[in-house]
C-alpha positions in Angstrom: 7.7 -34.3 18.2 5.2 -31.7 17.4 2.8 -35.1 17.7 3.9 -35.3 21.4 3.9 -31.9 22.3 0.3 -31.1 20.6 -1.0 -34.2 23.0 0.7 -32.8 25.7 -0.4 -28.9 25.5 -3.8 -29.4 23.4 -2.5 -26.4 21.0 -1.3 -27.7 17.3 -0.4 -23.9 16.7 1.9 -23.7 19.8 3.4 -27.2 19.3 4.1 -26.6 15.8 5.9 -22.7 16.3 8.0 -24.6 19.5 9.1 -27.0 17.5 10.2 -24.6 14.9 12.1 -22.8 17.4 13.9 -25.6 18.6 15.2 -26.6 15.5 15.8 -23.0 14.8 17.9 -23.0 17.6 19.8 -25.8 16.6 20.8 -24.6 13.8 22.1 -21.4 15.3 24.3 -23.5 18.1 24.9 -26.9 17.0 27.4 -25.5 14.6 29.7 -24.0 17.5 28.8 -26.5 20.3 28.7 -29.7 18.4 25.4 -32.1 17.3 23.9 -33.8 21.2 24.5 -37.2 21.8 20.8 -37.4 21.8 19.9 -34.8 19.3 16.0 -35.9 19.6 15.9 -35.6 22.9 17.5 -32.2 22.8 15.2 -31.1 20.3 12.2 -32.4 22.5 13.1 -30.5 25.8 14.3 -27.5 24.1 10.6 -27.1 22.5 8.3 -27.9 25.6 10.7 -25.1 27.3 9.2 -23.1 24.4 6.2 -24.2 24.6 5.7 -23.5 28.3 7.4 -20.3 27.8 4.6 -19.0 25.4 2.3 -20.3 27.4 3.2 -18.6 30.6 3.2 -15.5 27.8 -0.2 -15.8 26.8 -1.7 -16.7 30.3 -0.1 -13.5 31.9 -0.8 -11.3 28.7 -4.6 -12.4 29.6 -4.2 -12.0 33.0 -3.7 -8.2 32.5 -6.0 -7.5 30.0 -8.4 -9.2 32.3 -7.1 -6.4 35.2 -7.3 -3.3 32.6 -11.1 -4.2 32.0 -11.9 -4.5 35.8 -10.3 -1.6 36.6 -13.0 0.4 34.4 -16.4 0.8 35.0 -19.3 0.0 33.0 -20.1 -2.1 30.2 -18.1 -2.4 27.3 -20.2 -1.3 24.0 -19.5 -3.2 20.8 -18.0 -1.5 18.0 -18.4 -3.2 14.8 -15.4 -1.2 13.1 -13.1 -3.4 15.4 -13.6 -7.0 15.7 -10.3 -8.0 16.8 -10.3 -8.4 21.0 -6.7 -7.5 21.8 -7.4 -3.9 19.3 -10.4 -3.0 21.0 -8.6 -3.2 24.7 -6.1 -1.2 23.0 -7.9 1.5 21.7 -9.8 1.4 24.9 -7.0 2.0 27.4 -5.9 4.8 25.5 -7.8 7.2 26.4 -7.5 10.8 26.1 -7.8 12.1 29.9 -4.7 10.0 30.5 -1.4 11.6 29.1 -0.1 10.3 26.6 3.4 8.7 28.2 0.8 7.9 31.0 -1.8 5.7 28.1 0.7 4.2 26.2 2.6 2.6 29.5 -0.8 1.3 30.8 -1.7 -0.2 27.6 1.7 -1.5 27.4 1.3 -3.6 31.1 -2.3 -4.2 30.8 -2.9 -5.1 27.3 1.0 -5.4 25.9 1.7 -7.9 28.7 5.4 -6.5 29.3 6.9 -5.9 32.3 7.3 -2.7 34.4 11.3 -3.4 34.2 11.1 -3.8 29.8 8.4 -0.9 30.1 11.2 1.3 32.2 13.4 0.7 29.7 11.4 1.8 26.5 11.1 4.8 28.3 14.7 5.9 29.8 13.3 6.0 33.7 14.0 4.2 36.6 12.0 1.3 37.3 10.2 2.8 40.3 9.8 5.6 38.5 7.3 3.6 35.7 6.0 1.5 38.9 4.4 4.5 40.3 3.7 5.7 36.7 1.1 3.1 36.4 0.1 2.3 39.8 -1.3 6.3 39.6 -2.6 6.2 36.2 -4.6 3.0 37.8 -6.0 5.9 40.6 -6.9 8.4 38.0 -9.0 6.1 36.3 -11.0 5.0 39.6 -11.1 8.3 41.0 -12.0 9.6 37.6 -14.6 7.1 37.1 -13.5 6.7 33.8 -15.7 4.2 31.4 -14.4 1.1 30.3 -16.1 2.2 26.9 -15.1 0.8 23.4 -14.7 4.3 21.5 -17.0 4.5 18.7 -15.9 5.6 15.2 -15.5 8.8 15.3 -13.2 8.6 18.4 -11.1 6.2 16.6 -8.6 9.1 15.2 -8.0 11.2 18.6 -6.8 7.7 20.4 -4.8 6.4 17.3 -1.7 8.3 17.8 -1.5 6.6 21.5 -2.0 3.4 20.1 0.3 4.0 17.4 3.2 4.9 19.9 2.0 1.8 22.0 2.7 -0.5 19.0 5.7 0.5 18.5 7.0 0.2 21.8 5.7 -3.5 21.9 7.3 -3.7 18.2 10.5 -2.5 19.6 10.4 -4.8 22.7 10.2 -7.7 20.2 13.2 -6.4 17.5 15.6 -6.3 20.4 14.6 -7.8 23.4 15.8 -5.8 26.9 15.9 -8.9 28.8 18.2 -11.1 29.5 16.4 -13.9 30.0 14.4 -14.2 27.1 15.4 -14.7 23.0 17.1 -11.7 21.6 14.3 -11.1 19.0 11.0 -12.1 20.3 9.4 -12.8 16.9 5.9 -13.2 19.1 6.2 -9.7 20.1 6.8 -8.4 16.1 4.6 -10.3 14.6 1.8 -9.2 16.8 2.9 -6.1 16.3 2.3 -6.2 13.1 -1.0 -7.8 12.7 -2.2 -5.4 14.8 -1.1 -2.7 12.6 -2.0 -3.5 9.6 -6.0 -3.9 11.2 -5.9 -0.3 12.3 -4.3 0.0 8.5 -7.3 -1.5 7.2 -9.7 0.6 9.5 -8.2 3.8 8.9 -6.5 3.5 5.2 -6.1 7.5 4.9 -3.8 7.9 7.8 -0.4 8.4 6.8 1.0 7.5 10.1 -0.5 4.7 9.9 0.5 3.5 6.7 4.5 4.9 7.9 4.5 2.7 11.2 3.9 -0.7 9.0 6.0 0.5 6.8 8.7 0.7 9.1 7.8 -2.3 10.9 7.8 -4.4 7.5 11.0 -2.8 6.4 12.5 -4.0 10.1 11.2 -7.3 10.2 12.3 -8.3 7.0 16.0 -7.9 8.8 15.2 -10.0 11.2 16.6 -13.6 10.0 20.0 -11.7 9.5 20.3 -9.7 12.7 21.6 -12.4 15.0 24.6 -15.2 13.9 24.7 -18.3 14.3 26.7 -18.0 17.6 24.1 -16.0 19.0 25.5 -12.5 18.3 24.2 -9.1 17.1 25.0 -8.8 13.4 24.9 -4.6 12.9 23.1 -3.4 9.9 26.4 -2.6 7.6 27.5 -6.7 8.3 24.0 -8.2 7.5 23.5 -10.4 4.6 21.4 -8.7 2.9 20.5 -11.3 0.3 18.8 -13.2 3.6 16.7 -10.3 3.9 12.7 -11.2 3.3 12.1 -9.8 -0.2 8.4 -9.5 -0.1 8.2 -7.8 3.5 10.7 -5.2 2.1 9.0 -4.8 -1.3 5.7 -3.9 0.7 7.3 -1.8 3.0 9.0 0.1 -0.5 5.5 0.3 -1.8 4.1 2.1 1.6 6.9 4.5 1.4 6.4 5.4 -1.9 2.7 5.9 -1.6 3.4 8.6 1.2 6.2 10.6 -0.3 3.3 10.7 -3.5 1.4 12.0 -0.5 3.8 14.5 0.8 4.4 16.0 -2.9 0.6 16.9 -3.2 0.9 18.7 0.2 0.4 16.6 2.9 3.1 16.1 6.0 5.0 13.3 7.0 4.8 12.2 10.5 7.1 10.7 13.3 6.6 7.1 11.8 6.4 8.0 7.8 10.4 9.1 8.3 11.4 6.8 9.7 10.0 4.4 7.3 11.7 6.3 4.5 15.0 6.2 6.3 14.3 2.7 6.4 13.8 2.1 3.1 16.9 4.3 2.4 18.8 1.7 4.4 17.1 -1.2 2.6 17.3 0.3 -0.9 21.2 -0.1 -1.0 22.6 -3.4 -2.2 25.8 -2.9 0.0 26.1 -0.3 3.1 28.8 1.0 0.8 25.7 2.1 -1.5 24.1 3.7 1.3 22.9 7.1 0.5 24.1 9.2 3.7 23.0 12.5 2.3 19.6 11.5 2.3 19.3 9.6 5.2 21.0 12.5 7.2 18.2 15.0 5.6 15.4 12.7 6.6 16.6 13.1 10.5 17.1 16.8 9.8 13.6 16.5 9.1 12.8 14.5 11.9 14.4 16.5 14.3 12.1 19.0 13.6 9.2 16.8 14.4 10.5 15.2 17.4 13.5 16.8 18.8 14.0 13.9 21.4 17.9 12.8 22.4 17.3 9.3 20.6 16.5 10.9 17.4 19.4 13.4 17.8 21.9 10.1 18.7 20.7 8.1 15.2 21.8 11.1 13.5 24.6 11.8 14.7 26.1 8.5 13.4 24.1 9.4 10.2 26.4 12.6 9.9 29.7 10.2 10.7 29.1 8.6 7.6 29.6 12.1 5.8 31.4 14.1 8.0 34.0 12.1 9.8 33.5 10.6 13.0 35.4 13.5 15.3 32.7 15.6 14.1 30.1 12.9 14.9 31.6 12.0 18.2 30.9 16.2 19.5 27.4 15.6 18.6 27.1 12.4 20.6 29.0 14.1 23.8 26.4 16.8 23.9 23.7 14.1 24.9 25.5 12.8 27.6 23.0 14.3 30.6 20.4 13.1 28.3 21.3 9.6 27.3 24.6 9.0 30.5 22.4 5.3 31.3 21.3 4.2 27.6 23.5 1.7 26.5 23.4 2.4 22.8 25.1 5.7 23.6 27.7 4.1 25.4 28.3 1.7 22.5 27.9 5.4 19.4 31.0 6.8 21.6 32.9 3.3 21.4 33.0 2.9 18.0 33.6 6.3 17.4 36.5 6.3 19.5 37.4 3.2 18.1 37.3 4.5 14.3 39.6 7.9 15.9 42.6 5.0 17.2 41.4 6.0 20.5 41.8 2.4 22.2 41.9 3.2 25.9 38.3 5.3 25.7 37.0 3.2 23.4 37.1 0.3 25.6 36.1 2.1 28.5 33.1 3.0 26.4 32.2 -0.6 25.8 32.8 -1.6 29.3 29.6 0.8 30.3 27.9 0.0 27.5 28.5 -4.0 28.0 27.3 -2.9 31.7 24.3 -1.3 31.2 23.2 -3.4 28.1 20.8 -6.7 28.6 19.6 -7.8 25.3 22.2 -11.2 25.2 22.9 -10.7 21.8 24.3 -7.2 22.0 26.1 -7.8 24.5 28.5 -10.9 23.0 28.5 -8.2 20.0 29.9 -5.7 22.7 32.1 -8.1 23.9 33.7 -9.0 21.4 34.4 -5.8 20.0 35.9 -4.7 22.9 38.3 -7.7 22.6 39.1 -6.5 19.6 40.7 -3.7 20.6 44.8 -3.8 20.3 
């Protein structure tokens, strides 16, 4: 098969990860729906649909990052600090005259390749709202007359916090995947993700943000085998096997960590992404959820909170202080960030398991209904689904 489809798409790389994901597919569905009568044949089609997929991926993904250098003007200056293409575009876009929500969705549709609807959604706004985001960052930059200019060195460390945040968002975008017609975990998206990261790692080794955002992608990735079932639904942290977790990814991510919390206790500050790694490796530490330690975890987003007081931040702890302090008291602190957080789906799911946990069936269900509604990733919502069903 990968014979065939390497002849027919002239890639050996693309033919051999379709292939992968076809039988990777089958083994997630053939299960529940039964071996094909022509299991070769399935195999076959279901990897040229993969294969075209990626390929439709990589030509629109090229497609923009053609647009984002034609939309600059001048030459682009070589900077021998970054060889790697995608980086440099990267670190290019995000430029400081540009604020930052403005950059990093730029980057994310010129460079990132995703959509203004995926983009939209990383960011809590209406879609039109994120269309006329871009279309007027686009304006600035040829009003402006803005350089397309590879930074040089020493401009590397004011853009690296916007290409930080746009990393994660494409990291994000790959872990759980907010359209519905696409995989639920878009390993192409993480894996990218990563490799990028851990260049900027190697050009700026000092940075503790840095080293936190691998860190926290490493220890999130090496999830990813266990996060969806075989029937195609979303498998919640405290149900993963954690023995198919990758051993290696987490042990690196572990070793990160550590190496910044040596760093915090000679003086220096953890950032945004270093806390979140170290919840992280809180959550990963624990051989059972019923080892979890909540205590720390809920002083980690105490810390956090300080550092980025945003409604997500103040949602993931609230379930954080559930685990200590009963759910009733968790559930007030989610119903305060209802003007905040009314069309996220993840709050809408928080209050249904709360309100499940408290026997309260008729709210909890409504709660999944909205959630269910507003939710698009497939594999949340047969999670959704069938916890709502659930339900007495």
């Amino acid at each position: 098969m990968v014979a065939a489809l390497t002849k027919r798409f002239g890639d050996l790389d693309i033919a051999e990860e379709a292939a992968a994901e076809a039988f990777a597919i089958a083994v997630r569905r053939w299960p529940d729906d039964g071996i094909p009568s022509n299991a070769g044949a399935w195999l076959t089609t279901t990897a040229t649909r993969k294969a075209i997929d990626r390929i439709r991926r990589e030509n629109k993904r090229d497609d923009k990052q053609k647009e984002a250098q034609m939309l600059y003007d001048g030459t682009s200056e070589p900077l021998s600090a970054i060889d790697d293409e995608r980086l440099r575009l990267i670190f290019t876009c995000c430029h400081p005259a540009l604020a930052m929500d403005t950059r990093m969705a730029l980057t994310l549709r010129m460079v990132g390749g995703l959509t203004v609807p995926e983009i939209a959604r990383a960011f809590l706004v209406q879609e039109t709202t994120m269309g006329q985001r871009i279309t007027r960052a686009k304006a600035k930059i040829k009003a402006a007359r803005i350089p397309y200019r590879v930074p040089s060195a020493e401009d590397l460390q004011s853009r690296v916090s916007g290409v930080l945040a746009v990393l994660f968002l494409v990291f994000n975008e790959g872990y759980l995947a907010t359209r519905p017609d696409t995989d639920p975990v878009r390993h192409d998206l993480t894996a990218e993700a990563i490799r990028l990261t851990r260049l900027i790692r190697a050009l700026m080794p000092e940075d503790g943000e840095v080293a936190g955002l691998l860190a926290l992608m490493l220890l999130t990735e090496a999830r990813r085998t266990a996060r969806v079932s075989s029937s195609g639904e979303l498998v919640p942290l405290g149900e993963q096997d954690r023995e198919a977790w990758d051993a290696a990814l987490v042990a690196e991510g572990h070793r990160l960590v550590r190496e910044r919390l040596e760093a915090a206790a000679a003086g220096l500050a953890p950032g945004r992404y270093q806390i979140l790694a170290a919840i992280n490796a809180v959550h990963t530490s624990a051989r059972h959820v019923r080892d979890t330690d909540w205590s720390q975890v809920v002083a980690l987003y105490d810390q956090l909170v300080r550092l980025d007081p945003s409604p997500i931040i103040a949602l993931n702890r609230a379930i954080a202080v559930g685990e200590l302090d009963g759910v009733e008291v968790a559930l007030t602190a989610v119903d305060r960030l209802e003007t905040e957080l009314g069309e996220y789906h993840v709050y809408h799911a928080t209050r249904a398991d709360l309100l499940r946990r408290m026997g309260c069936r008729e709210d909890s269900r409504a709660a999944y209904g909205k959630a269910i509604e507003l939710a698009a990733n497939t594999a949340e919502i047969a999670y959704l689904v069938r916890r709502r069903e659930e339900l007495p």
